[in-house]
N, C-alpha and C positions, 0 to 999 in steps of 0.2 A: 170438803172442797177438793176438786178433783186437780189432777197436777197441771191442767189445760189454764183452768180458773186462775190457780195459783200465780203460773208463770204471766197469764193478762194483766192480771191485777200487781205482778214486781213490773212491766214492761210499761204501765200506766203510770203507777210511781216514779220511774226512772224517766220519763218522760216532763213529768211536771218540774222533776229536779231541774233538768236541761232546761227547761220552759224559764223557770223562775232564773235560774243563773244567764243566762241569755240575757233577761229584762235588766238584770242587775248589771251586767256588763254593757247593754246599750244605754243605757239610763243613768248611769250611777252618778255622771256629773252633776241632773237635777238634784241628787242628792247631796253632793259635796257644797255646789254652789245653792247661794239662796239670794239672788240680788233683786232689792227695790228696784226697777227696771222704768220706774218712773220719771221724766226729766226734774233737775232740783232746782227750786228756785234762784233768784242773781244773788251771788255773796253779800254784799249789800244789804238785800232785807232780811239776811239771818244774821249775821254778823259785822258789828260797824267797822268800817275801813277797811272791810276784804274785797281783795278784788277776784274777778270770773279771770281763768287764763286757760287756756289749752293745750294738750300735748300730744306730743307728733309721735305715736309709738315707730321701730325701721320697718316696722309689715304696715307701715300706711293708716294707722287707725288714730284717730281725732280721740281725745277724751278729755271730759271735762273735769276743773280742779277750782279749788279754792285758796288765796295766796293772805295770809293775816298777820302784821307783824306789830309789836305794842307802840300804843300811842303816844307820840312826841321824843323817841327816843334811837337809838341803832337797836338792834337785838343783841343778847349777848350770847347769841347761837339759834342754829333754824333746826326744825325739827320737819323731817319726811314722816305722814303717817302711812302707814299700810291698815287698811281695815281687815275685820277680819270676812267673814266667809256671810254674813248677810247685812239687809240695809241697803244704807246710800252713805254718802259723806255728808249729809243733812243732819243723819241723826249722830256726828263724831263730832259738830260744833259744840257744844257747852263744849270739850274738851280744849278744841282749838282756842276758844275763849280765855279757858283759863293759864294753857299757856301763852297767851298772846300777855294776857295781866301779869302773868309771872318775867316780862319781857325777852320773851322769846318770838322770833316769827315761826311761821307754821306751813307746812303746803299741805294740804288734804285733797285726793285725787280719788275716782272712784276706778276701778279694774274695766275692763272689756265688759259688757252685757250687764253696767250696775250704771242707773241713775240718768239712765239714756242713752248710754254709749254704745254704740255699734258692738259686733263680736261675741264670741261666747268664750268663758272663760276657758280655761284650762293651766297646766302650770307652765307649760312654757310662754305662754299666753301675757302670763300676769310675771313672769320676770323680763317679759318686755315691756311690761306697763311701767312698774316702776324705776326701769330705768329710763324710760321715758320723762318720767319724776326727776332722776337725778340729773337726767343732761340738764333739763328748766334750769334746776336748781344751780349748779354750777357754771351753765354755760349764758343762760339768759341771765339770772341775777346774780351771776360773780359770787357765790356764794362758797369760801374757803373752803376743799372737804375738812381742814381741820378744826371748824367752827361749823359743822353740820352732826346732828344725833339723828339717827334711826327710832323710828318706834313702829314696832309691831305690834299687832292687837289678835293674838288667839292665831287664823290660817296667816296673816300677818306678818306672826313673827317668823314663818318660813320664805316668806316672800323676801324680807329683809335681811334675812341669817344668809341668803343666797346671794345677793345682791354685795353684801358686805366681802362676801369673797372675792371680788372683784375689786370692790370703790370700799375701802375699812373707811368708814365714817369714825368722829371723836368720840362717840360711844352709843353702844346698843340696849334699847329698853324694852324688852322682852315681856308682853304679860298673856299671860295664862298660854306659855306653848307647851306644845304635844310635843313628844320623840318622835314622832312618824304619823304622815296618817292614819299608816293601816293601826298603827296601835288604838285610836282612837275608834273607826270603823270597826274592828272588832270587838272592841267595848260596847260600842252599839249596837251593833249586830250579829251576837255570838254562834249565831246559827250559821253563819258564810263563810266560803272560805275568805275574808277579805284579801287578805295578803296576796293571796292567785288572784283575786277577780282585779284590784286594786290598778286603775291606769296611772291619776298620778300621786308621788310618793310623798313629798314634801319630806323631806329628814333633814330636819331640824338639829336635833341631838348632834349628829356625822358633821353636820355642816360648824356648829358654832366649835364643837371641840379644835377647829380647825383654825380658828379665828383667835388675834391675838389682839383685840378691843374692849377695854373698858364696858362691860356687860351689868345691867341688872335687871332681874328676874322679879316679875309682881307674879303673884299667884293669888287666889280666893283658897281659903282654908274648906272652903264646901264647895269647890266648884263642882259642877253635877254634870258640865260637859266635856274639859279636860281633866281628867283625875289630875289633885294636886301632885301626887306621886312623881307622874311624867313632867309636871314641871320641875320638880325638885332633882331629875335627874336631867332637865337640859341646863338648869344653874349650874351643878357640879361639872358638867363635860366643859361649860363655859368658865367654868372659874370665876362664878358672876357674885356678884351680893346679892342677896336672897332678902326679898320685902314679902313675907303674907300676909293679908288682909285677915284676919282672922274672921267663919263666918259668912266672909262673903260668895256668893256666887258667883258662874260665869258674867253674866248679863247686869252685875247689880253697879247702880250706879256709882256706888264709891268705887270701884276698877273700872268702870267707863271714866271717869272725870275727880276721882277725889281726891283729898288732897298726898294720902301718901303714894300717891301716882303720879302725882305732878311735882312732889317731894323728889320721888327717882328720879324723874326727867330732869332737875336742878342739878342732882348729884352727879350728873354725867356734864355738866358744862364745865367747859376746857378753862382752866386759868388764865 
């Protein structure tokens, strides 16, 4: 192969690298985000006595929510969820359910560009969502911050670790978070530089060691999308109580909705 060929064929390669990193840097949010982009049906015929309510993010954007609190009694604290990174808030009712039975009330909101909602996500995006979420919470239903819990679910629990630096709710339930995005992205995709390509960061870990709220951390003992590892190191930066599920996966229904998840969520209601 003569040195003309050679040099074509590095300048070809070098080409595709730049090509694919390109794609990966305009793209990469399809990646991060994964939203049910479908409208959800009225709270009502998913869950009895919840109501449809709306939230006014300060950039202007409408988002739909769902408001459920247990029947015939006060709540004895309300719980914000943040979903995580795909779905809609359709498929986090059995959760809201059964804190609603454990009497708790609930708000379930979906982010920008999930479940119908105008916008496409991003992280600054989705920390104006959910405080979108918390003005509701405190300013339409008078809701004490110091009778209000956080729950995070996986990208979630970044949304809330952030949120919390601002408005320290009575306590934060953490399941299945990452230290960082990019930690995760490069798990996935060991072949990228993710950390350079990386727009947004989500740090988690930086964020909660910062925070001085009653924290506990669920994890799956197999989770296959956030290594338990990284969660066991945003419990320790948190100083959290540490619950694994022995076993379980990311996605498996006992850390969707089971009971030593809703156990945690107990454990953090304010005397």
């Amino acid at each position: 192969m003569t040195r003309t060929v050679v040099v074509r064929v590095l300048l070809g390669l070098v080409l595709v690298v730049v090509l694919v990193l390109a794609l990966v840097w305009l793209f990469q949010r399809r990646l991060i985000y994964q939203p049910d982009t479908t409208p959800v049906p009225a709270a009502g015929t998913v869950l009895p006595g919840a109501e449809d309510v709306r939230l006014r993010t300060a950039d202007g954007l409408e988002l739909g929510a769902w408001f459920v609190g247990p029947a015939g009694s006060a709540p004895k604290a309300t719980v914000l969820v943040a979903n995580g990174n795909g779905g809609n808030r359709a498929g986090r009712a059995p959760l809201a359910a059964k804190l609603a039975q454990a009497g708790l009330a609930v708000l379930m909101f979906d982010y920008r560009g999930y479940g119908g909602n105008a916008g496409d996500p991003d992280e600054d995006g989705l920390a104006l969502d959910v405080r979108a979420a918390y003005r509701y919470l405190v300013e339409d239903r008078r809701v004490p911050p110091e009778r209000l819990l956080f729950h995070g679910e996986s990208l979630g629990c970044a949304v809330v670790a952030e949120l919390a630096l601002d408005h320290p709710p009575a306590g934060l339930l953490l399941r299945s978070p990452f230290t960082d995005l990019a930690a995760v992205g490069a798990g996935i995709y060991p072949f990228l530089p993710v950390r350079l390509l990386l727009r947004d960061r989500f740090p988690v870990r930086d964020e909660v060691a910062r925070l001085r709220v009653p924290t506990v951390v669920v994890l799956g003992g197999r989770d296959s999308i956030v290594p338990p590892a990284q969660s066991r190191e945003v419990a320790a930066a948190a100083s959290a109580r540490l619950v694994e599920v022995p076993g379980a996966d990311h996605n498996d229904p006992v850390l969707l909705e089971g009971r030593a998840l809703v156990d945690a969520v107990l454990s953090l209601v304010p005397s």
